[in-house]
N, C-alpha and C positions, 0 to 999 in steps of 0.2 A: 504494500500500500504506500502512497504516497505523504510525507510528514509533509504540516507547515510548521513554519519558523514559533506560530503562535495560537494558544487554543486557551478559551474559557476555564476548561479544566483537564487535566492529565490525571485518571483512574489506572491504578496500578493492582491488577488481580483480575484474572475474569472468570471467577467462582460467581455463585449465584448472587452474592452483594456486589461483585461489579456488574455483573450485566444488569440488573435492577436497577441501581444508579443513573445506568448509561441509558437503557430507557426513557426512562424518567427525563434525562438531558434529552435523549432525541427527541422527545417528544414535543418539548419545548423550544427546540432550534438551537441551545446550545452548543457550539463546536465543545470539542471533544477528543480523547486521544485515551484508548484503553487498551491497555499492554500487557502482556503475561507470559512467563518465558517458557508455559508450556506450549506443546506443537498442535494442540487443538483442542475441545471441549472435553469434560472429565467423560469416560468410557467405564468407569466405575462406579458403583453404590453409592457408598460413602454413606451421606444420609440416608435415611428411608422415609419420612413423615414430612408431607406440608403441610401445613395448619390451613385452616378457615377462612381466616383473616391474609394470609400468604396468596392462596387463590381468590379470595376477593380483588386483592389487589391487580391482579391478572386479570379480572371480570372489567376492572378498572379501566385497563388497557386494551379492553375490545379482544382479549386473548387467551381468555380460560378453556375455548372449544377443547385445546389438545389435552388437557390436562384433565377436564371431565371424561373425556374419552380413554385414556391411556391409565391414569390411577386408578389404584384399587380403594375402594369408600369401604374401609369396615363397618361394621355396625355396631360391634359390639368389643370389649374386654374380656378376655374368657382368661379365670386365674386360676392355678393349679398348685395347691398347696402339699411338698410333700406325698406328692403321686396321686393327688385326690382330686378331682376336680369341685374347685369350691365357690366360686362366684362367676356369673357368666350377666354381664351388665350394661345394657345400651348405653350408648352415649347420652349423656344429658348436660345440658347448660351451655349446651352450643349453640349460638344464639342467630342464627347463618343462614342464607342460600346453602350454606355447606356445612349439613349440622353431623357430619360424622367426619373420623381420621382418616388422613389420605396415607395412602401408601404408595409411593413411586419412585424413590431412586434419583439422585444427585445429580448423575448421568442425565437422566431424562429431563430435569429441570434446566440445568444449559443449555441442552438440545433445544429444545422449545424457544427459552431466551435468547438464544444467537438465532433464531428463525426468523424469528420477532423484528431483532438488532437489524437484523440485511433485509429485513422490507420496511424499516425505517431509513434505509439509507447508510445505517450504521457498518460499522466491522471492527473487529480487533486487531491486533498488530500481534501475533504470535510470534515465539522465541524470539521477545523482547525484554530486556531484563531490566529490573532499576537498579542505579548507582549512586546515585546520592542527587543531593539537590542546595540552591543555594538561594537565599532572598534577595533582590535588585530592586530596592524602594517598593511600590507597590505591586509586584509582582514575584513569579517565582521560574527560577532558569532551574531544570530538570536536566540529568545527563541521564541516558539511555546507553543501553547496547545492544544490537541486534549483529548476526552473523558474524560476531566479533570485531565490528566496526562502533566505535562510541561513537556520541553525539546528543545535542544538549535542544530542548525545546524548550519556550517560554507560557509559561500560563497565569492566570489569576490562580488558582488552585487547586492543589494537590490533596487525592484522598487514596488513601493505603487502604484497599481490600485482601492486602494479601498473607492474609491467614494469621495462625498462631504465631509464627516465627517472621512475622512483618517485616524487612528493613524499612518500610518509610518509618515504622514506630521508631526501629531503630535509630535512623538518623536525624530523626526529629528529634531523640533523647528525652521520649513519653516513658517516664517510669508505669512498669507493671508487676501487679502485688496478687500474691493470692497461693494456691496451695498445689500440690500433687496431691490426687487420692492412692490409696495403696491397693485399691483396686488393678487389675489388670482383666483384658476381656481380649477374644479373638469376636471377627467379623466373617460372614460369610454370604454371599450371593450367589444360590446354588438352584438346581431342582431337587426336588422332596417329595418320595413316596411316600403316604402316609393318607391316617385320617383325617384332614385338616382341613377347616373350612373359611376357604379366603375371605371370609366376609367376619370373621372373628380375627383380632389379635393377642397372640396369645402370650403370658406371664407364667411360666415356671418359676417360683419358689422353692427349689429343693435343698436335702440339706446341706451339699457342698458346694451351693453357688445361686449362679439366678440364669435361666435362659429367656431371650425374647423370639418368638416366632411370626412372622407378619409375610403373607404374600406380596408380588412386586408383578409388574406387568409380564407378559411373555410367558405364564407360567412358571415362574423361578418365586424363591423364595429370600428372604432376608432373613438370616438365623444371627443371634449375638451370643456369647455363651461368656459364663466368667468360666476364669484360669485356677487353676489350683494355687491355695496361698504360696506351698514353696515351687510354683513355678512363674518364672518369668524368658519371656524372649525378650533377643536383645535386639537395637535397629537395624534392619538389612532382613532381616531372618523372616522367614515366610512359611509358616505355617502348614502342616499335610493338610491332605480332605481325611486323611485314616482318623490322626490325630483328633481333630473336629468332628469327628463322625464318634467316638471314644467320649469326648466331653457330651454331646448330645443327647448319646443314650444316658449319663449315667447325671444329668440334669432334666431332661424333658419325660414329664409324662408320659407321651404320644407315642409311641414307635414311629420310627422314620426312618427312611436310608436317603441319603446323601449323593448326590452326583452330578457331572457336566459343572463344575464350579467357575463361574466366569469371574468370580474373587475369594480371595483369601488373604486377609490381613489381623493385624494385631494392634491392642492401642492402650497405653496408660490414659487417664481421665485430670483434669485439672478444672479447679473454680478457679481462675484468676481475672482480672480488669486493670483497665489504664487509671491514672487517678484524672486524666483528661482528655478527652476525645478531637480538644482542638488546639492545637498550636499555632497560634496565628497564622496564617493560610494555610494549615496541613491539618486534616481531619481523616482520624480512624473508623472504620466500620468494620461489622461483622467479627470473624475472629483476632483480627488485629486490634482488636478494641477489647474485647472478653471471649472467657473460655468457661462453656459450662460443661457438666457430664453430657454424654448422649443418652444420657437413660433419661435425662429432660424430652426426649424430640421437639427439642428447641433450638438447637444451637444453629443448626443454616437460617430457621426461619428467624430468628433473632436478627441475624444481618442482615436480611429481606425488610427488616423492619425500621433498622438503621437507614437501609439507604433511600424508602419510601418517605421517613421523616427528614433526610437530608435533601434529597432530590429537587422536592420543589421549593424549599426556600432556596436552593443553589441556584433554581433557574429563575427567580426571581431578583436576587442578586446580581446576577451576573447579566441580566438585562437591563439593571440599575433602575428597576422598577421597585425593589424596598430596599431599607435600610440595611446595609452589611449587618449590624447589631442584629438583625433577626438569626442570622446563624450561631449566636452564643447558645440560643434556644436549644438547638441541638442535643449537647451534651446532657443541659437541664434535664430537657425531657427523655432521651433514650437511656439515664441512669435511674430513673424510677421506675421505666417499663421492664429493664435486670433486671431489677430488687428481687421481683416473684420469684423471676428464673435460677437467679444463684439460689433463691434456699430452697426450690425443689430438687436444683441439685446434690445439695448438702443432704436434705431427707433423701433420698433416694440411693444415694450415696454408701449412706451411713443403714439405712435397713436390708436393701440386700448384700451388705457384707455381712449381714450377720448370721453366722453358720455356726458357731457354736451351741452345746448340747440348750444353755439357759436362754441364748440371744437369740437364739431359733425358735424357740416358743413363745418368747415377746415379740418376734419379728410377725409367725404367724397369727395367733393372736389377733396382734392388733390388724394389720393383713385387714383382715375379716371384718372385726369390729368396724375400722374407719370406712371403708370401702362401701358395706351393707349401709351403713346413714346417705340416706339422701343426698341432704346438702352439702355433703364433702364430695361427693361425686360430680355432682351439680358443677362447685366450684372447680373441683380437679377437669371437667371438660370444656370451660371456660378458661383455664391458666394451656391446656394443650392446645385449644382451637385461637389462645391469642384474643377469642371474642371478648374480655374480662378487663381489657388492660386498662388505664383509669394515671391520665397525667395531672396530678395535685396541684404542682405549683412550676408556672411557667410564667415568660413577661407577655406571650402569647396565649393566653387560656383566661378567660375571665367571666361572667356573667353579671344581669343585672335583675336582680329579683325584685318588685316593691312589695314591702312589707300593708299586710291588711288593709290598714290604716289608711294608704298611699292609695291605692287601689281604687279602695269606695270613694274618692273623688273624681273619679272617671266617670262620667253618665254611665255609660254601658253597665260599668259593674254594679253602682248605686241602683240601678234601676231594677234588677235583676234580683238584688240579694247574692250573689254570685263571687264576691272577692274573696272571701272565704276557699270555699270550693274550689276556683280557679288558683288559687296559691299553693294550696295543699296538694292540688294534684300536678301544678306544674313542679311541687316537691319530691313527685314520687318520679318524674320523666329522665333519662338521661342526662348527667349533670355535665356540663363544660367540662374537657379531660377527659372523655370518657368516648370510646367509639362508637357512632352513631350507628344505631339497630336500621337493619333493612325489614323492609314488609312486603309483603307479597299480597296485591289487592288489585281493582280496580281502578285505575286509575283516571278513563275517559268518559264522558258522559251517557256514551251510549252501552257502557254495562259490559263491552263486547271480550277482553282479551286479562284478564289479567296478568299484572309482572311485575318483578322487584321495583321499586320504587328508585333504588340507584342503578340500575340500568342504562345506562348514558346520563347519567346527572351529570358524575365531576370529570372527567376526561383531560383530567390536568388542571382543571381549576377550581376554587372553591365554590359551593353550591350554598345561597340565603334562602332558607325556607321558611315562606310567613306564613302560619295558620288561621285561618281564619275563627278559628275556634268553633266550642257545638255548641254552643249556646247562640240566644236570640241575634243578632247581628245587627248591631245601630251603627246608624249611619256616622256618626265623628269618628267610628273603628276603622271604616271602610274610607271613609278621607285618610286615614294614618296610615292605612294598608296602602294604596293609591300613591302615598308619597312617599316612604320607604323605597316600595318598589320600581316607583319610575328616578327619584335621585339614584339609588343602588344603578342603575341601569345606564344612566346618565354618564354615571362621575366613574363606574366601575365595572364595566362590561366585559374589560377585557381579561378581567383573574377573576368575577363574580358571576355565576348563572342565577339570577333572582327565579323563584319561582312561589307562585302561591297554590298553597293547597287548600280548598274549598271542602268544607263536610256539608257539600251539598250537591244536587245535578242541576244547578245551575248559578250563573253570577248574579248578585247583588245587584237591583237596579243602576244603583247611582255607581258601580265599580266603573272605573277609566282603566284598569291596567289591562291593555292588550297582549301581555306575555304570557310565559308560559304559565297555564295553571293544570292542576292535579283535580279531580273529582274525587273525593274523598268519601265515597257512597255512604260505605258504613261503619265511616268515622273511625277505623282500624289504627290510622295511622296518626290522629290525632289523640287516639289514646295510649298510644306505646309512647309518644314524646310528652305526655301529660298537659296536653294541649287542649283542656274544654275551653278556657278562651283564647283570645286572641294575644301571639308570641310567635316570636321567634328562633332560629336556631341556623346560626355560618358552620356551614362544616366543612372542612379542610379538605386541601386531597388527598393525604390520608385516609382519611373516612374520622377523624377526631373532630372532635365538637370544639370547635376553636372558643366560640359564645352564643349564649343564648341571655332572651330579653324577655321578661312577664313584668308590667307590660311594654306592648312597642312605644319603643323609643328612638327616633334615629339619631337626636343625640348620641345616646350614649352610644349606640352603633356607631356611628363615625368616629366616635373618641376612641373607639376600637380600632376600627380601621386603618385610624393613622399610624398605630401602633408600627404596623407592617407597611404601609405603602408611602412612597414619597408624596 
């Protein structure tokens, strides 16, 4: 491919948080330059699990077809305590277009992303390598190597996707803190005769280890197994199928034999993180930034998440349509969406290592006990699916709630007896920080088609959605709806999709906004955002509730707004 002297950003990794990134920039128009000194896309496992929320973001980008079609949707947890088969459990608390675990393989996810990348226009620069980099006032000069020729490019900024052993971390001199587990596990992507049914994934708890079993596309299988405490392989060293086939029997319940292995590897476990994700123009993602267990099936979609929340404020930066200050955000917010993930690592961690005669009977146990309550299940298929994750405190995330009081001075509500009501339930609705729930309803007047509600909403830009609320509808609401939506429209077209959602089949006499509006037949979707009256809600592309308003305000909306935009 052909280098220029100069590009918006230089992405260094093209693991599934670079090409996510680079996306994200294509999508935008950002120039760009994504390198990685392997000779083509990963042809191995690796991971197994995309989350919910991971393929939303793909639904996002007009591009979940291949992935609905190729992964495998389990439906269930099948756990096997000690050679018994002990709980077998839907998924619940997945809040989704995609309310079960995907199963599909690392490999197949760059495949798809570099599809994506070359019908954007895009491509990577294979067996390119990074060497260091250096600042020139407001920019940064990059030195590369390719075919063993160096050479230096210039950009606004540099982001290190690549991996646990990063050199841009390195050379940016981003301290990282955190532990080895004593854990050791072998990996395997194989075929599997047996009783197994791909629509279950399966948990071995036996008493010298833990095994996972999960179908993958093509008919092959994803097996994990732990390693004997006094055994460890050392780097280079590659694993039998005999070997692996020895740990399997004498870990998994099931009978199975093993064969046609398209991988075999081995892997120590680490919780570690950077204490900063941003170094004045150099920002870490995915494993260059933290490392959790894979017994999370979080750790790619973690970077997927990094570079969804980096992505668009990079392209709006780097268009010079907001404030550089909005990239500090960053860090802010992708170090509270870890939080969860390091300490399910740590529990996870810490209970399937326990094999001994007393720790095996508290491990199982509790096993049992936590698993069978509902709402930890709930919870635990919301912290997997990513649907759960919830940013508390950013300079980007705010709301405006009036309290009662404030309220019953509004005709609408005074009239009605309704400020009460309306507050309470815009209390119970998704709060600012939190990712905005999709619905699956009708959306047009004529009844005819229903579909997710974000379906081509955000497509790279943020989406305002004004509810009209279910209540009586007075006219000073419908002036305020009216003007919202046509300044929103006016002053911010170009990064805002205004839309209003009606619980109703048809407009308001006196309404002027000829935009886009929703039919809200039966008020589905006004009660999942706790919208009986009339509010608001900006949500990011991300799918994160940047801010919401009860009641409308375009004040404070614009006091908003300017937060991010020049």
């Amino acid at each position: 491919m052909q280098f220029q002297d100069k590009y918006d950003v230089v992405i260094v990794g093209a693991g599934p948080t670079g090409f996510m990134l680079a996306l994200y920039l294509a999508r935008a128009g950002i120039s760009f330059l994504l390198v990685d000194k392997k000779s083509q896309v990963s042809t191995i496992m690796k991971a197994t699990a995309i989350s919910s929320l991971s393929l939303e973001c793909f639904s996002d980008l007009n591009y979940a077809a291949p992935f609905e079609q190729t992964g495998i949707f389990t439906h269930a947890l099948s756990v096997y305590i000690e050679k018994r088969p002990s709980l077998h459990l839907p998924w619940t608390g997945i809040d989704s277009k995609y309310p079960y675990a995907c199963l599909l393989g690392q490999n197949y996810v760059e495949k798809f992303q570099y599809q994506l990348l070359q019908q954007m226009k895009g491509d990577v620069s294979w067996e390119t390598g990074f060497k260091d980099y250096e600042e020139k006032q407001d920019q940064l000069r990059v030195s590369l190597e390719k075919n063993g020729q160096s050479f230096t490019v210039n950009c606004q900024y540099l982001i290190g996707c690549d991996g646990a052993k990063s050199k841009v971390r390195e050379k940016a001199g981003i301290e990282q803190k955190g532990k080895k587990y004593p854990s050791h596990y072998m990996i395997a992507d194989v075929e599997l005769d047996g009783q197994f049914d791909a629509k279950d994934w399966y948990f071995f708890l036996a008493k010298k280890g833990f095994c996972s079993v999960g179908a993958l596309p093509a008919h092959r299988w994803g097996i994990l197994v732990s390693l004997p405490k006094n055994m460890e392989y050392q780097a280079g060293e590659t694993p039998t199928l005999e070997f692996f086939q020895q740990q399997f029997n004498e870990l998994c319940s099931i009978p199975g034999t093993l064969k046609n292995p398209n991988w075999i590897s081995h892997f120590h476990t680490y919780n570690k993180s950077v204490k900063q994700r941003r170094k004045g123009r150099v920002f870490l993602c995915g494993d260059a930034a933290h490392q959790v267990s894979p017994l999370t099936s979080l750790g790619m979609n973690s970077g997927i998440l990094d570079a969804t929340n980096l992505g668009w404020k990079l392209a709006l930066v780097c268009r010079r349509e907001a404030k550089e200050t909005l990239l500090d955000s960053y860090d802010i917010e992708q170090r509270q969406t870890l939080k969860i993930v390091k300490q399910l690592s740590d529990s996870n961690e810490r209970s399937f290592a326990m094999t001994g005669a007393l720790t095996r009977e508290i491990r199982d146990h509790l096993t049992e006990l936590i698993l069978n309550f509902k709402p930890v299940m709930k919870m635990f298929g919301g912290i997997l699916s990513q649907t759960s994750i919830r940013i508390k405190k950013s300079p980007i995330i705010d709301e405006f709630i009036g309290m009662p009081i404030h309220l019953k001075q509004d005709s609408h509500y005074s009239l009605h007896g309704s400020c009460l009501k309306a507050w309470s339930t815009f209390g119970k609705g998704p709060a600012a920080g939190k990712r905005a729930p999709d619905v699956y309803v009708f959306l047009d007047k004529e009844n005819s088609q229903p579909q997710w509600l974000f379906d081509h909403l955000l497509e790279g830009r943020h989406a305002l959605i004004v509810f009209s609320g279910c209540e009586h509808h007075h006219e000073k609401q419908t002036e305020t709806i009216d003007e919202i939506l046509t300044k929103t429209e006016k002053h911010y077209s170009k990064w805002i999709k205004p839309v209003l959602i009606l619980a109703a089949t048809e407009k308001p006499e006196k309404l002027q906004w000829q935009g886009n509006i929703f039919y809200d037949h039966q008020q589905m979707i006004h009660q999942r955002y706790g919208a009986s009256a009339s509010c608001l809600y900006l949500i990011r592309p991300d799918r994160i509730i940047g801010f919401r308003s009860l009641p409308l305000r375009w004040d404070k909306l614009e006091q908003y707004l300017k937060r991010i935009w020049q």
